[in-house]
C-alpha positions as CSV (number, residue, x, y, z in Angstrom):
1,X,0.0,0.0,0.0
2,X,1.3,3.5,-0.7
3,X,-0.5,5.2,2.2
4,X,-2.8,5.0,4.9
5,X,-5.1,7.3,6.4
6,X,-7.1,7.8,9.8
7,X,-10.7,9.6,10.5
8,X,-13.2,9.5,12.8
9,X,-16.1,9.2,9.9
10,X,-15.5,8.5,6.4
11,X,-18.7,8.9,3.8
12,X,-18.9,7.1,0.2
13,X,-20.1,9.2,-2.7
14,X,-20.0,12.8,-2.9
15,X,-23.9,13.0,-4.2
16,X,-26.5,14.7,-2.4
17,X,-27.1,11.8,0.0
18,X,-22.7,12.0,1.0
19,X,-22.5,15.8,1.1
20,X,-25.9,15.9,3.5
21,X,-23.8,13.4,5.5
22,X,-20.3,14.5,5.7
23,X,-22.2,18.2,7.1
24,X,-23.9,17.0,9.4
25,X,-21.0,15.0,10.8
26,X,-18.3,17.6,10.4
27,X,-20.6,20.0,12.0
28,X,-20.8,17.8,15.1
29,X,-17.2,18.4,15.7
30,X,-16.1,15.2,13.9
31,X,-12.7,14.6,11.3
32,X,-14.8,14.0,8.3
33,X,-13.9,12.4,4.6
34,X,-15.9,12.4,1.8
35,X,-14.6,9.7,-1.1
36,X,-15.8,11.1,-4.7
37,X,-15.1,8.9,-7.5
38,X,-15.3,11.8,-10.3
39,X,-14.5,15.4,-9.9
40,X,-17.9,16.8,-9.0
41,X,-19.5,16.7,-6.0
42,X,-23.6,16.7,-6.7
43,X,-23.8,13.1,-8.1
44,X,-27.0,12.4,-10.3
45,X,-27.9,15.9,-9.6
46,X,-25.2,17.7,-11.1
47,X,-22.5,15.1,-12.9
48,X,-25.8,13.4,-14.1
49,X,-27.8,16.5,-15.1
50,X,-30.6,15.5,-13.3
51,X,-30.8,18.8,-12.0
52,X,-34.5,19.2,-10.9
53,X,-34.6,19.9,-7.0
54,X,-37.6,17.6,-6.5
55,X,-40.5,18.8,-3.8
56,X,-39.9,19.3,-0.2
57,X,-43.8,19.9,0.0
58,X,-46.9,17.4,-0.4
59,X,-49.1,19.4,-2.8
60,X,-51.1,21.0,-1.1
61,X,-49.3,23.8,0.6
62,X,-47.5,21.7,4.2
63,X,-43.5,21.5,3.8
64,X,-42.3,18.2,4.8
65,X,-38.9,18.2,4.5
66,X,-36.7,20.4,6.2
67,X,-32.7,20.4,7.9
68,X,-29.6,20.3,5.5
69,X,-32.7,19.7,2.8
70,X,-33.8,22.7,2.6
71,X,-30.7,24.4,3.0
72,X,-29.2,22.8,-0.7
73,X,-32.2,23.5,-2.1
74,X,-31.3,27.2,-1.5
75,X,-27.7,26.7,-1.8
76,X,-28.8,25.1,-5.5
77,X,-29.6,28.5,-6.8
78,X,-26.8,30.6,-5.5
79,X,-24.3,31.0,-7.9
80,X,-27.2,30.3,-11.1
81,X,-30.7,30.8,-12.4
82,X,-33.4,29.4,-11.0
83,X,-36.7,29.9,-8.5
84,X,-38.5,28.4,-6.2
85,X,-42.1,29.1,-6.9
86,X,-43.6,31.8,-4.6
87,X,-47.2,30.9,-4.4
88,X,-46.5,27.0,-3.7
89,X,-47.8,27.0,-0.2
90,X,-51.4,28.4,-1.7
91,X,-51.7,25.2,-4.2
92,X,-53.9,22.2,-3.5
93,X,-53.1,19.3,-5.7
94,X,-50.3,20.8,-7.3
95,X,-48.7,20.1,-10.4
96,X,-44.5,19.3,-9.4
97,X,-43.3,22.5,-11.1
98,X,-46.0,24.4,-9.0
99,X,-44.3,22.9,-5.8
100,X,-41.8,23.5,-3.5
101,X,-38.9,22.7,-5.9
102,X,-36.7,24.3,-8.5
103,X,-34.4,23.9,-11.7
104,X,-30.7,24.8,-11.0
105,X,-27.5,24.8,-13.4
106,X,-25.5,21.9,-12.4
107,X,-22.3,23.8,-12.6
108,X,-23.4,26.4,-10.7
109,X,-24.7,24.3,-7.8
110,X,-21.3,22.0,-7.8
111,X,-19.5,25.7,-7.0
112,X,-22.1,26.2,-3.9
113,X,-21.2,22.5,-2.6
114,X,-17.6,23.0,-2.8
115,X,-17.8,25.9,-0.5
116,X,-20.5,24.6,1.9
117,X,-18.3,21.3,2.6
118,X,-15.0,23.5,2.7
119,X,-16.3,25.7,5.1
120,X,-18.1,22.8,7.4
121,X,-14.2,21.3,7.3
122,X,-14.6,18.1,5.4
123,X,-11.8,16.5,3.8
124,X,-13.0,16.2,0.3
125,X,-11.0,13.3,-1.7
126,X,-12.1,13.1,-5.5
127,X,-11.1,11.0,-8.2
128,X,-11.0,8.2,-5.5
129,X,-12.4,5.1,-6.2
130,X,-13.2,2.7,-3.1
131,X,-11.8,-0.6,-4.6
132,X,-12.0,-3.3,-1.4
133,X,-12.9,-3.4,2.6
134,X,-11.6,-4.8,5.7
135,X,-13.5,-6.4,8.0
136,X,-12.7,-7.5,11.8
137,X,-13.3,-11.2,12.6
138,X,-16.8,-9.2,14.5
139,X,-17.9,-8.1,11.2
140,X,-16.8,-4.3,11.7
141,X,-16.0,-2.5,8.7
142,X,-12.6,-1.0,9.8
143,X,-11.0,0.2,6.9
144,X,-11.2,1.0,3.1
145,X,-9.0,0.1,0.4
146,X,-9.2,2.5,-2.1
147,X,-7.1,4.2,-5.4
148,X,-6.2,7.4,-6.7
149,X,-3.5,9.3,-8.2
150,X,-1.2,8.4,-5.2
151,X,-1.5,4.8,-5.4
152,X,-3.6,2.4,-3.7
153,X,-4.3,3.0,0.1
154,X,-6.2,2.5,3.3
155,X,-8.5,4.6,4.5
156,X,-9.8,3.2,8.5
157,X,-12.1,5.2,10.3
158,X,-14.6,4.6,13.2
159,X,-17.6,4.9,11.4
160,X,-18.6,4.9,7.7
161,X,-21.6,5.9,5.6
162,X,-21.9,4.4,2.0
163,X,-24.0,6.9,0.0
164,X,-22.8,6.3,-3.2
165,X,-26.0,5.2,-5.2
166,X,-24.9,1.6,-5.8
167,X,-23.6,0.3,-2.4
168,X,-20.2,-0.2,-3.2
169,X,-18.8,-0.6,0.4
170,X,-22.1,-3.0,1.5
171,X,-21.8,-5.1,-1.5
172,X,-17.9,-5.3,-0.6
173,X,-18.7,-6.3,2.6
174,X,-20.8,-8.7,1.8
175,X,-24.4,-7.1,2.7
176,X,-26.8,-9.0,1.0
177,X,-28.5,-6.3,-1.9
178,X,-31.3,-5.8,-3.3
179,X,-30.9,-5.1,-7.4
180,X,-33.0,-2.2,-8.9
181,X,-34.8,-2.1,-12.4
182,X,-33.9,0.9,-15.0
183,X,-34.8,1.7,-18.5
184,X,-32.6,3.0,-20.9
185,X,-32.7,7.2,-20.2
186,X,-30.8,9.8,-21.0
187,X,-30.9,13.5,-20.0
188,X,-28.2,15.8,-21.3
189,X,-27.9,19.3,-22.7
190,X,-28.3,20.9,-25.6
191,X,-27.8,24.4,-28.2
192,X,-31.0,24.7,-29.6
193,X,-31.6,28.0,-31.8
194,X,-35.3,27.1,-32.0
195,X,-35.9,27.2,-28.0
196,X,-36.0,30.4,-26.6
197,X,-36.2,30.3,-22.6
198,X,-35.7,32.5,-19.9
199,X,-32.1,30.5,-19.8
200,X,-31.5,31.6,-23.4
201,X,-30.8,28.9,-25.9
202,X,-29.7,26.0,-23.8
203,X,-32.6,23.3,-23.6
204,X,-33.2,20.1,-21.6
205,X,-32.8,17.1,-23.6
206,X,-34.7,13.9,-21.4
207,X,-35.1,11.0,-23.4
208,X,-36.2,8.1,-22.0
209,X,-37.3,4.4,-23.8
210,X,-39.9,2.6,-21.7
211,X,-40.8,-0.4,-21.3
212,X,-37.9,-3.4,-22.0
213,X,-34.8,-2.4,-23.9
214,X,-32.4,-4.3,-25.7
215,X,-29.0,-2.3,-26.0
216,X,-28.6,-4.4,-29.0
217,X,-31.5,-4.3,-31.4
218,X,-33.5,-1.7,-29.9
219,X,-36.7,-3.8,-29.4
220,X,-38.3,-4.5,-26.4
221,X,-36.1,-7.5,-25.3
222,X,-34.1,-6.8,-22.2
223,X,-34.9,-5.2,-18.5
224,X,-32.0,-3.5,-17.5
225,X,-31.2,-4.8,-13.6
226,X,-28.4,-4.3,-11.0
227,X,-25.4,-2.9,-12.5
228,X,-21.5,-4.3,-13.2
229,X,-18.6,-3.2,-15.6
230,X,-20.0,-4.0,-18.6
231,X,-23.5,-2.9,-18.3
232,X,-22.5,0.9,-17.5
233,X,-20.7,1.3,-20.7
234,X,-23.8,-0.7,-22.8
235,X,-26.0,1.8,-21.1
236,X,-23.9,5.1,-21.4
237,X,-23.3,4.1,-25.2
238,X,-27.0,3.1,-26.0
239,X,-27.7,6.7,-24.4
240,X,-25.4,8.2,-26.5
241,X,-26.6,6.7,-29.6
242,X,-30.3,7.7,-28.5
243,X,-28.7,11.2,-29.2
244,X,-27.2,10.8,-32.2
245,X,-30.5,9.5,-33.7
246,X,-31.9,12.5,-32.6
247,X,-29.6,15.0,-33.9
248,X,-29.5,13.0,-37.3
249,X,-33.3,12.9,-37.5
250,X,-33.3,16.5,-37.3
251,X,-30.8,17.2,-39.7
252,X,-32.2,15.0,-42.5
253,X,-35.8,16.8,-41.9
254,X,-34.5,20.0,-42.9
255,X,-35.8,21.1,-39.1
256,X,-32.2,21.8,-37.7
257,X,-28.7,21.6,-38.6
258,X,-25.7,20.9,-37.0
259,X,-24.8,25.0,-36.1
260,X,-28.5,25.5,-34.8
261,X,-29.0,22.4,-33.0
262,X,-26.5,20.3,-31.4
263,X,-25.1,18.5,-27.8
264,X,-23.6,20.9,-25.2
265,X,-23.2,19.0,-22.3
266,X,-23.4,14.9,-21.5
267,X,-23.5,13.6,-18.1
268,X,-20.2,11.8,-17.0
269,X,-21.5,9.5,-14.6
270,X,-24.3,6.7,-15.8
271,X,-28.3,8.0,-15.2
272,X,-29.2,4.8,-13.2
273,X,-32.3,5.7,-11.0
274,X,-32.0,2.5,-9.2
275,X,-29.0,0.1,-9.1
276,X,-28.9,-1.7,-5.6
277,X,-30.6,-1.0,-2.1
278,X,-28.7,-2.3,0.6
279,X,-30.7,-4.5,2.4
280,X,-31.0,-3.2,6.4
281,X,-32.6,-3.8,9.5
282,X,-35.8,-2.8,7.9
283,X,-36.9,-2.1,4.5
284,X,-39.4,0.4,2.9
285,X,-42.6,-1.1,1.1
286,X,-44.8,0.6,-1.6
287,X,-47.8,0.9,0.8
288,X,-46.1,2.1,3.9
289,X,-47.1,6.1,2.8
290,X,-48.9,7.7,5.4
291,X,-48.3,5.2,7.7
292,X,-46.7,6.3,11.7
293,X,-43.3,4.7,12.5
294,X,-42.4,4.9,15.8
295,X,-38.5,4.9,15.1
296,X,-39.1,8.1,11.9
297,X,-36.4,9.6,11.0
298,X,-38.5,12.3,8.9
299,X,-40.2,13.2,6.2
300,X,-40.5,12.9,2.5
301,X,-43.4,13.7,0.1
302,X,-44.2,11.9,-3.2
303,X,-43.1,13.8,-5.9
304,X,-45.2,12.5,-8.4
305,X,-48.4,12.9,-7.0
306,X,-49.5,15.4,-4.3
307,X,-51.0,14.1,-0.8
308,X,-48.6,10.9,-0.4
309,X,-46.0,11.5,2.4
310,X,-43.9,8.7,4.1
311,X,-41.8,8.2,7.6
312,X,-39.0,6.8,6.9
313,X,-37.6,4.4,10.0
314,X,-34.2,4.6,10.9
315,X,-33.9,1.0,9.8
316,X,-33.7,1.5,6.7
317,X,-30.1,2.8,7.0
318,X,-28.8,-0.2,8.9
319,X,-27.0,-2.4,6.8
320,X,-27.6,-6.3,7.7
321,X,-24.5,-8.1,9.2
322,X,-21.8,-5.4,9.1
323,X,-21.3,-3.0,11.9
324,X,-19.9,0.1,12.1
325,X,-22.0,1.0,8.5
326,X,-24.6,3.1,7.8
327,X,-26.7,3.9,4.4
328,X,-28.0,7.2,2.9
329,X,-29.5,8.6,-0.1
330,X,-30.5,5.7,-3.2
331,X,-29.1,2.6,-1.5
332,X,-31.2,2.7,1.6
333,X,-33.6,-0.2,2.1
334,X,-36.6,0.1,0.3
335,X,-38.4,-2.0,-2.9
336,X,-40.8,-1.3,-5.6
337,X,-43.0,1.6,-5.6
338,X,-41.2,3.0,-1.8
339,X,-38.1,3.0,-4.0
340,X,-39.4,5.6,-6.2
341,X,-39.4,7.7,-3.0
342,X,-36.0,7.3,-1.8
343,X,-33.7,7.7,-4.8
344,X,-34.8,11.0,-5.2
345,X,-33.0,14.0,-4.0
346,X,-35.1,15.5,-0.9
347,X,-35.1,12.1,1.0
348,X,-31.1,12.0,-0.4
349,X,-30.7,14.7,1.2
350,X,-32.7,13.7,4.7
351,X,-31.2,10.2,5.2
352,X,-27.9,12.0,4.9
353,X,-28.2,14.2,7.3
354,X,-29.6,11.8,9.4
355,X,-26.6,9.3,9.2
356,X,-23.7,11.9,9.7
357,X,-25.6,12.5,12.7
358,X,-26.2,9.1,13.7
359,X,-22.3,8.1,12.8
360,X,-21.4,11.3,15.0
361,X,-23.5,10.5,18.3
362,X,-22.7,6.7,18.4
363,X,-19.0,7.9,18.1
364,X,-19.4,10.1,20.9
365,X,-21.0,7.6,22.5
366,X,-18.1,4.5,21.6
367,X,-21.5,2.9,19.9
368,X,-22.2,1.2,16.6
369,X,-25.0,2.6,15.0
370,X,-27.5,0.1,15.1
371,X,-26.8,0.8,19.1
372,X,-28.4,4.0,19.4
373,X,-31.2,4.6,21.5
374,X,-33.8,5.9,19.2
375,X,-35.5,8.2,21.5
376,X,-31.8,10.0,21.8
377,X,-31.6,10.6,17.9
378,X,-35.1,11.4,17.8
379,X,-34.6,14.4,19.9
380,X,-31.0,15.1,18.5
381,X,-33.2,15.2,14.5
382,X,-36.1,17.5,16.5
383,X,-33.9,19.4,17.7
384,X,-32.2,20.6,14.3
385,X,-35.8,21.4,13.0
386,X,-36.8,18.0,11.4
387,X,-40.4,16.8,12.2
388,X,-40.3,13.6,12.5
389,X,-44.3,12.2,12.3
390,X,-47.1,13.6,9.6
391,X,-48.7,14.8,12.8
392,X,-45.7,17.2,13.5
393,X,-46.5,19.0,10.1
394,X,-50.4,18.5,10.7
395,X,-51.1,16.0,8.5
């Protein structure tokens, strides 16, 4: 090994979910990493240019969400355009744009994270890659292996928090995982002289095949589950070529040419939705919305469809078999329909906060995570302004 390297917390994945995380545990006084496989911090949201801030409110005028949530949400639209519509708490069975949400420019949003994190006093690694884990003969997670420009090296800490989408460091440790279903999808941005927004000639490009697709043929042939090597760049090429149909489709119609339409931007990290969920001490279901959980951690709305709001139990971010782990953003335990719910960027954002400050107390504490007395975190998340129960927000 070429180094080695010691903190009190370490986070996985610099997305939404990992930089909700590392704040809340650098904030609580703790010596804080953050592992970023690509240069951007932001994942899906900003590397992925999935850049819609999806609601913190159910519809119909109650904000749900709150904490480090609400605080990116406003941090997404300070160095870019952008707005949070003003009338959302008058609507009743709003439409998503008419809800508490917003559009930001990735780039400009990546330049608000950098600072945030900087200034909260986390480490911030990029172009790391976690490659391996050690375990003790208990079943702790102790330490990382991981690569970068300096070589391969180990990276121990007290506590870690795998946010990064897929579950890299569970899957390493041998949690068992659940594998997601995606269809071929790609979002990227374009020049289009034909478009003429408030951003000026820069449009949204979101295509998406449903149903079954074969990478191949193009028919209907092939559900795209889990992830691995090869399947990232079938998908990222298939996407790709989803473009270039487009652009040459245009071109031949006489419609556009290639100075008054073409790509500006492509995202640089695959636009999986759902690749693994970690499975934990508890798991989300599809018809657990609206329903009390006496260990919530918060709250999330539905963002396709106002009224629907869910507690999420702090189960869902405790990894089966391995201690010294905890889960946030994508990965966290939860199937079908529930999944829908958590690989979006509000309850990201929540489950993150929640597990930096989780990791943080049950270090304080000389804990594991999973030995946390509820009741304590309850009042720790209550504390920072996060209701807990739908009857905390009146619902």
């Amino acid at each position: 090994m070429n180094f080695e390297k010691k903190y009190e917390l370490a986070v996985v994945g610099g997305g939404i979910a990992g930089v909700a995380a590392a704040l809340a545990a650098a904030r609580a006084g703790k010596k804080t990493v953050l592992l970023e496989k690509t240069l951007f911090l932001g994942g899906l949201a900003t590397s992925g240019l999935i850049y819609i801030y999806l609601p913190l409110c159910d519809g119909n005028g109650t904000q749900v969400t709150f904490g480090i949530c609400e605080e990116l949400i406003n941090l997404s639209l300070k160095y870019g355009p952008g707005d949070i519509p003003k009338d959302w708490k008058n609507k009743k069975n709003a439409s998503e744009p008419e809800r508490y949400r917003c559009i930001f420019s990735p780039a400009s949003f990546i330049l608000a994270l950098d600072e945030v994190l900087q200034e909260a006093g986390v480490d911030i690694w990029l172009d790391t890659l976690v490659c391996d884990v050690q375990l003790d003969d208990d079943n702790r997670l102790r330490a990382l292996e991981i690569e970068n420009e300096s070589g391969r090296g180990i990276l121990s800490a007290d506590c870690f928090i795998d946010a990064s989408g897929s579950g890299i460091v569970a899957r390493r440790a041998g949690v068992p995982c659940t594998p997601g279903d995606n269809f071929l999808a790609i979002w990227a941005l374009e020049y289009d002289e034909r478009v003429k927004t408030s951003e000026g000639l820069v449009n949204h490009v979101n295509m998406y095949i449903g149903g079954k697709m074969s990478f191949e043929t193009g028919t209907h042939a092939e559900l795209i589950r889990g992830i691995n090597g090869r399947l990232v760049s079938k998908f990222t090429l298939a996407g790709h070529k989803l473009l270039r149909e487009r652009y040459l489709k245009e071109y031949k119609s006489g419609k556009a040419d290639r100075k008054s339409l073409f790509p500006l931007h492509l995202p640089v990290q695959s636009q999986f939705r759902k690749i693994f969920a970690v499975n934990g001490a508890e798991t989300l279901t599809s018809d657990q919305y609206s329903t009390f959980m006496d260990n919530s951690i918060g709250l999330v709305a539905d963002w396709r469809k106002p009224g629907f709001v869910w507690e999420i139990p702090f189960g869902t971010l405790l990894p089966q078999k391995v201690k010294g782990l905890l889960t946030a953003g994508r990965c966290i335990s939860s199937i079908d329909d529930a999944w829908e719910i958590t690989r979006v960027i509000p309850t990201a954002a929540l489950t993150g906060e929640v597990a930096g400050t989780a990791a943080a107390m049950a270090h304080e504490q000389g804990i594991m995570p999973d030995e946390l007395d509820i009741k304590t975190l309850q009042e720790k998340l209550k504390k920072s302004g996060i209701p807990l129960h739908l009857a905390d927000v009146g619902l």
